[in-house]
C-alpha positions, 0 to 999 in steps of 0.5 A: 750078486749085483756085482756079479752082474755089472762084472758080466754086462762090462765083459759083453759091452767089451767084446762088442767094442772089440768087435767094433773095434776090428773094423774100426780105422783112424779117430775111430779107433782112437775113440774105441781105445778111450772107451776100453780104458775108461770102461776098465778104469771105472771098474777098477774104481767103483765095482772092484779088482775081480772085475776089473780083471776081467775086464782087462781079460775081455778087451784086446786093445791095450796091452798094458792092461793085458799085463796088470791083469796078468800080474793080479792073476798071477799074484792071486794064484800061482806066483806065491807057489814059486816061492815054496815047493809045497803046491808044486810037490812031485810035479815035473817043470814041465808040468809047472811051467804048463799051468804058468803058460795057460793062465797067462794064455787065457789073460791075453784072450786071442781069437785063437781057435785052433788052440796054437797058443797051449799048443804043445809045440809053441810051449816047447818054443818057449821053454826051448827058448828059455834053455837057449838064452840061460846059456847064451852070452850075456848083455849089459845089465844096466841097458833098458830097450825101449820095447815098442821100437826095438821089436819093430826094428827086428821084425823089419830085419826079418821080413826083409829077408824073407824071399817075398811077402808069403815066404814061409818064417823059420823059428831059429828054436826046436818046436818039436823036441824039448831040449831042456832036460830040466823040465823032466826034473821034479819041482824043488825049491831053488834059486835056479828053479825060480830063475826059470820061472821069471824067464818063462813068465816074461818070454811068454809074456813079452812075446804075447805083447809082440803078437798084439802089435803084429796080429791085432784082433784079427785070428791067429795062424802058426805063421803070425805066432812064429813072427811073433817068437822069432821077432823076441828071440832076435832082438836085444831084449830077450837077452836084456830081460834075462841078464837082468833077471841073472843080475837080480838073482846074484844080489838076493840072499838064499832067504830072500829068494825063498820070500816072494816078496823077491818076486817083486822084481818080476812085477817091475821087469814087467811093467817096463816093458809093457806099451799101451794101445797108443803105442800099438797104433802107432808101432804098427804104421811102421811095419812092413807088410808081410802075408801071415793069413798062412798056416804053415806047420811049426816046423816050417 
């Protein structure tokens, strides 16, 4: 009960943070990003893993902490079901990937009112996206991007094309149609159905992270989401994340692929991509200026 309690009044002195932290510039955003992680750290340490869950959930600073909240979230609930085809019984991919996407979703706690985010035309762009790189060409395995610059340098590229600061920002993916038949099969346990997964979890997880670094705390709208989509799908990474996971899945054996011990290289994959909130800072005073305050449909 009295943890219960401490686990409620951290959530409220974090969303008040939060909220200071939106208006907040210079040495006193500095201050406000210590005062999130201290608070999450503390927690971790002397109330306990749940609510330093939800203390990671609350604050929407540090994208690090996004990750390893989404990391124990999956661990707890839905990652030891890839591994078996039992929980996932008679259900189609679709429906899979849908529980996959809300429980990562709900981690990263946008203000997204409007729901775009378990939208069903974003979860089409990413599974879309997932089908379009599975049968692209490959990169170098053994390259590592640096996440922060690499994402950067893609979203310059596209704003720089882009006809004036309010043009509109096209997704290069279907955001209407699913054009990955594999989604409508039913759940088996496979080495590509697991493949699947991983691309998914991180695509969606990697493409959340760009959204922290062009979105901040401020509200979505369809334009910010789409910046977000395109600025992964355009860059070296996306295709670096899944050559790796191509990489990893060619050296398991049938039985290792069936343990979940084998998904911990979906926990390392993740982990080095992520940036923390100093980066974010910093990344930001390099962006270009582009208007996202638009709402433009999805296919648009």
């Amino acid at each position: 009960m009295l943890r219960s309690l401490v686990s409620v009044t951290v959530v409220i002195v974090i969303c008040i943070l939060n909220k200071s932290l939106s208006a907040a510039n210079g040495n006193h955003e500095e201050t406000l990003t210590h005062l999130i992680k201290t608070t999450e750290e503390l927690v971790r340490n002397h109330v306990g893993a749940d609510a330093s869950v939800m203390t990671s959930i609350a604050q929407r600073v540090d994208p690090g902490l996004k990750i390893k909240a989404s990391i124990e979230v999956g661990k707890r609930k839905y990652w030891k079901a890839l591994a078996s085809s039992i929980p996932f019984k008679k259900r189609s991919m679709w429906d899979c990937l849908h529980v996959l996407h809300a429980d990562i979703v709900n981690v990263w706690n946008f203000q997204d009112p409007h729901g775009c985010l378990c939208s069903p035309e974003f979860r089409t762009l990413m599974t879309n996206m997932v089908n379009e790189l599975d049968v692209g060409p490959t990169a170098d395995s053994n390259m590592t991007l640096s996440f922060g610059l690499t994402i950067v340098g893609t979203i310059a590229t596209i704003v720089s094309a882009l006809s004036g600061p309010a043009a509109p920002i096209v997704v290069p993916i279907a955001a209407s149609v699913v054009i990955a038949s594999w989604v409508y099969e039913v759940y088996e346990e496979s080495r590509p159905a697991l493949q699947r997964f991983m691309k998914y979890i991180i695509d969606l997880t990697l493409v959340l992270q760009t959204l922290v670094l062009v979105a901040g705390n401020q509200e979505l709208s369809r334009k910010v989401i789409k910046l977000a989509v395109k600025s992964y799908h355009e860059s070296p990474m996306s295709r670096e994340v899944h050559n790796r996971i191509q990489e990893h899945d060619r050296q398991l054996t049938l039985w290792q692929c069936a343990n979940r011990d084998s998904l911990d290289q979906l926990v390392a994959l993740l982990q080095s991509y992520d940036i923390s909130a100093e980066e974010v800072s910093s990344l930001r005073g390099r962006l270009p200026d582009v208007d996202l305050s638009s709402d433009k449909p999805w296919g648009t």
